[in-house]
N, C-alpha and C positions, 0 to 999 in steps of 0.2 A: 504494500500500500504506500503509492504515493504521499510525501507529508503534501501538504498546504502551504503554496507560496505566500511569506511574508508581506502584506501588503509595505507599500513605499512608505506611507507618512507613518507606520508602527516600525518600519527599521530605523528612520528618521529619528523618532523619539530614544530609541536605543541608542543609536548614536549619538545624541547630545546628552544623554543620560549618563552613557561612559566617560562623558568629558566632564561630567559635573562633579569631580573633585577639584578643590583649592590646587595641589601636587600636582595633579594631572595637568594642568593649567598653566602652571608654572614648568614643570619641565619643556613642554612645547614652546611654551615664550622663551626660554635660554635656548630651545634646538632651533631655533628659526637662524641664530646667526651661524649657527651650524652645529659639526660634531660636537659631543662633548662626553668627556670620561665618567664612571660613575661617582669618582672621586669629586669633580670640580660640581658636578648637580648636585652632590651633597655639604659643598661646602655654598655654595649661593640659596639653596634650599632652606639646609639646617634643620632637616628633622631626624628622626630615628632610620639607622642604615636599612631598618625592616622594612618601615614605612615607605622608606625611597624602592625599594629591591619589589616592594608590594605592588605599588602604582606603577611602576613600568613597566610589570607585567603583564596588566591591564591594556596598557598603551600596546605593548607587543604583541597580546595577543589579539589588538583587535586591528592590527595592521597599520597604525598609524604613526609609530616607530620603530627601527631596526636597529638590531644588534652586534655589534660585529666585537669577538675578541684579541685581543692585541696583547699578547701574553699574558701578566697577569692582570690584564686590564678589559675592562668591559667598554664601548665606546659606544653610545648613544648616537641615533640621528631621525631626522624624520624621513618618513616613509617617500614624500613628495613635498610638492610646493603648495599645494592646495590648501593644507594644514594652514601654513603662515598664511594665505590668504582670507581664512575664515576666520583666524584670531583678528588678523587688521580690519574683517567687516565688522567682526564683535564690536573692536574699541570704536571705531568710529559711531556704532548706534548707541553702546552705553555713553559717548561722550554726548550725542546728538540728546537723550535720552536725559542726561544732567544738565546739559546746557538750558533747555523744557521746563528741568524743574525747579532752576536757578530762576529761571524768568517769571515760575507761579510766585515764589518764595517774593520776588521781590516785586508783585502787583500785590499779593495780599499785606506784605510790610507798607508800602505804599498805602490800602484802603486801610488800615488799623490807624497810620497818623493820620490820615482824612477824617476818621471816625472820633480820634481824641480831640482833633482839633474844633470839630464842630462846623456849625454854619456860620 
């Protein structure tokens, strides 16, 4: 018996779902400028060696970074470039997204002096 193919927007959702760790997120923002050893993502990181060795696994196995070892050194990189393309769409909508909310923050600061000040 055939499984049941995956609809698009439920693998969609898995995919952004594996991305929704803090670590996960940060490793990929350090791989965009390229390789890097497991040594130096735990030293810009700074969590537990478990923690780092956990969430890459994650990343590795869902195809979106690769591993290559270099004696006794493990070397991180990303899969492709699409990666860094999808964090730069990220920042630019959280920035667009703040920007939005800077502007409510400062019409409602705006209508509270209107309101102290009276008619």
């Amino acid at each position: 018996m055939r499984a049941l193919p995956v609809p698009l927007y439920q693998a969609k959702a898995e995919f952004f779902r594996m991305l929704g760790h803090p670590v996960r997120i940060r490793v990929l923002e350090l791989l965009q400028d390229g390789p890097l050893p497991v040594r130096e993502l735990l030293a810009e990181i700074q969590v537990e060696r478990s923690n780092l060795s956990q969430q890459l696994a994650v990343l590795r196995r869902s195809g979106i970074v690769t591993s290559v070892r270099e004696g006794d050194t493990v070397v991180y990189a990303l899969a492709g470039p699409d990666v860094a393309d999808l964090l730069k769409a990220a920042r630019r909508i959280l920035t667009e997204m703040l920007a939005g909310q800077q502007d409510l923050l400062t019409e409602l600061r705006d209508a509270d002096r209107e309101a102290v000040a009276g008619p």
